[in-house]
C-alpha positions in Angstrom: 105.5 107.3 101.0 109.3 106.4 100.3 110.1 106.4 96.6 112.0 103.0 97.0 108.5 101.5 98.5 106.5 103.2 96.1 108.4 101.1 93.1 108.5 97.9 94.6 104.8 97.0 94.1 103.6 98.7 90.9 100.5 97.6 88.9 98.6 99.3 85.9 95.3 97.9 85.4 92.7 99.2 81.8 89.9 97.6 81.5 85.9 97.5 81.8 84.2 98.0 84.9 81.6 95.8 85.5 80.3 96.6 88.8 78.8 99.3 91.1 81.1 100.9 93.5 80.4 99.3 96.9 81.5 101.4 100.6 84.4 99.4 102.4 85.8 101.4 104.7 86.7 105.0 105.6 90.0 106.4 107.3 90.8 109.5 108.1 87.6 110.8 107.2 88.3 109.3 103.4 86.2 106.6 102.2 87.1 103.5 99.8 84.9 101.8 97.2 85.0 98.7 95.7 84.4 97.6 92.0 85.4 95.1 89.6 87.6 95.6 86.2 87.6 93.0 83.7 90.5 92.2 81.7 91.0 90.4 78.6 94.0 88.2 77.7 95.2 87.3 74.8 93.4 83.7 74.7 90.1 84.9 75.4 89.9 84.4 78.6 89.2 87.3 81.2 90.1 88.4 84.4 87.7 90.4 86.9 90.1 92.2 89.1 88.7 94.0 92.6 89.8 97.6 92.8 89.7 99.9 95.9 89.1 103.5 95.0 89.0 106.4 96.8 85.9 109.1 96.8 89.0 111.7 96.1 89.7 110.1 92.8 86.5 109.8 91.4 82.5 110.0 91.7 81.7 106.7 93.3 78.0 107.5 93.2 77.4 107.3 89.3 76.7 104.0 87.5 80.2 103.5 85.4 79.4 100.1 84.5 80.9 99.4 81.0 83.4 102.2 81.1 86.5 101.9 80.2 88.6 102.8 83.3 92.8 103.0 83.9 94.4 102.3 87.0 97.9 103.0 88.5 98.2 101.3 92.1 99.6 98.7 94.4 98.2 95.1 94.6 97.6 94.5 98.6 96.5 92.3 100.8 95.0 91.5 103.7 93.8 89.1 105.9 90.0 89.0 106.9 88.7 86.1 109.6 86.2 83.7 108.8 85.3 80.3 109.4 87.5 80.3 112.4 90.6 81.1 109.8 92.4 83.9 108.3 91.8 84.5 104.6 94.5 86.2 102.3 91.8 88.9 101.0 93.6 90.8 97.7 93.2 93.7 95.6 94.6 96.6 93.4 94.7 99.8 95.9 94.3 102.8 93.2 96.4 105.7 93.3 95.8 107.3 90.2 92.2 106.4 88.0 90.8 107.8 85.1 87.8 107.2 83.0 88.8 106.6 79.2 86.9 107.7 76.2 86.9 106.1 72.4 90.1 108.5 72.3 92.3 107.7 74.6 91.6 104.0 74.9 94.3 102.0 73.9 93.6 98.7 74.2 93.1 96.8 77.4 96.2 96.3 80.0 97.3 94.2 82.6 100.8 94.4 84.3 102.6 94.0 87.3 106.0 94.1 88.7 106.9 93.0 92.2 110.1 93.5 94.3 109.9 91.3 97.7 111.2 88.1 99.3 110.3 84.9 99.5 108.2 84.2 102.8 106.9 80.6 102.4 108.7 77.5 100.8 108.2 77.6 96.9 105.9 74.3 95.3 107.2 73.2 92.3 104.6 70.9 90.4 103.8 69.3 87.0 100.4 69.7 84.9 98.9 66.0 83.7 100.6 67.4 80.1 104.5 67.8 81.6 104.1 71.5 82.0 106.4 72.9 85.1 105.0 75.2 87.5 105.7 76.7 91.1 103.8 78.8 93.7 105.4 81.3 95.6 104.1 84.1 98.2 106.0 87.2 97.9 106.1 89.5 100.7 106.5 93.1 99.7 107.5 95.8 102.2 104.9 98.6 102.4 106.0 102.1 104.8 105.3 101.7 108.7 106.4 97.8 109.0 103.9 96.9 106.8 103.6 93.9 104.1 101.7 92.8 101.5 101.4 89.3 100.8 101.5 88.1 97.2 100.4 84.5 95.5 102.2 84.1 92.6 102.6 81.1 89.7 106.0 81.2 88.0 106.3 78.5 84.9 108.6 76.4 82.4 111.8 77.6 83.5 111.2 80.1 86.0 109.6 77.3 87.9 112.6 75.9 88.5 114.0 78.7 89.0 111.6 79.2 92.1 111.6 75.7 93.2 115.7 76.7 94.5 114.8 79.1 96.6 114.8 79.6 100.2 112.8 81.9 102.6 114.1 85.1 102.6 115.7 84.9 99.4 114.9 88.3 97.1 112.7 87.8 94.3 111.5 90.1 91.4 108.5 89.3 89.4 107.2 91.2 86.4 103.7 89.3 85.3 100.1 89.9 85.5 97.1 89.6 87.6 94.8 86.5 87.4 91.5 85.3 88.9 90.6 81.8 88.8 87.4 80.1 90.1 87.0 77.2 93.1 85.2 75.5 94.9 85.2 75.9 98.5 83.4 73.1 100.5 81.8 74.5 103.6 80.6 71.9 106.4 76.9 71.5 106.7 76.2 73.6 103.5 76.0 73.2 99.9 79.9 74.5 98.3 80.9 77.4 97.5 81.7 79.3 94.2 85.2 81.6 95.0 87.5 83.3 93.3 90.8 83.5 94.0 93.4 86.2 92.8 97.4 85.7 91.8 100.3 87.2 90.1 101.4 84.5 86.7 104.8 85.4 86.3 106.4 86.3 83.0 109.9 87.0 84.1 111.6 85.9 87.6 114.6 87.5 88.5 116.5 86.9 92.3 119.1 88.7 94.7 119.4 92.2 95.5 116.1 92.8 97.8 116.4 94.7 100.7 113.9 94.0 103.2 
């Protein structure tokens, strides 16, 4: 892979696994698990994040549930088709993982920094309490014409910030990854429970992105 598309989506994930690793596909002869890795911030609060691993990087066959486990990867996308719609399906693709032990664990961690563009109008909103916020999908080159596409919340200022810019404009966002539950209502059946995955910004910073 090209160094330059290498460093433009970059994500290091430690946490606790807190799932079996499930098959989700195989290419190449390689097959990909997934699991989930929960993530504590500093509120409290914590984030189960889907990882794909490959069967290269570790065994996928034992039970690692409560491990602690770091991850060096890419967050990616795709879509999957359902209920006559496309679905923005995301997770972190591992390129590195290791299992930690009582010695090397240094705390749980949770970053992400994205170089792409801006593919779909910015929203700029405000919370019932005045507090500024705007979504943004990043689109971030990957090698052979490929993209991922990236939900992200930028706040305060930096949601101003977003709400000035154009599609196409270059964006770089340094943050972390989030899940957040809702509820999807589903004609003729009870509603659904879903989780939903997104980059909240720390830092926003524009120009310079080369498609």
């Amino acid at each position: 892979m090209p160094e330059k598309q290498m460093g433009n989506n970059r994500v290091q994930v430690t946490g606790e696994i807190v799932s079996r690793f499930s098959y989700s596909h195989e290419i190449f002869g390689e097959r990909f698990y997934m699991t989930d890795v929960s993530v504590g911030r500093t509120s409290g609060t914590k984030d189960c994040i889907p990882v794909m691993v490959s069967e290269r990087l570790m065994d996928v066959t034992e039970d690692h549930i409560g491990k602690l486990i770091c991850i060096e990867g890419q967050f990616r996308s795709y879509n999957r088709h359902e209920e006559r719609r496309n679905r923005l399906v995301l997770s972190v693709f591992a390129r590195e993982a290791s299992l930690l032990d009582g010695t090397e664990a240094s705390g749980e961690v949770n970053q992400i920094f994205l170089d792409g563009y801006i593919c779909k109008e910015p929203t700029y909103r405000k919370t019932p309490l005045g507090r500024e916020i705007a979504d943004v999908l990043l689109a971030v080159n990957r090698p052979y014409g490929k993209s991922d596409y990236i939900p992200c919340i930028c706040w305060g200022r930096d949601a101003r910030h977003a709400s000035q810019l154009k599609v196409g404009d270059g964006a770089r966002i340094t943050g972390r990854i989030q899940s957040r539950e809702y509820i999807k209502e589903v004609p003729g059946a009870e509603a659904e429970v879903r989780i939903a995955y997104e980059v909240s910004a720390c830092s926003l910073e524009t120009g310079g992105t080369e498609r």
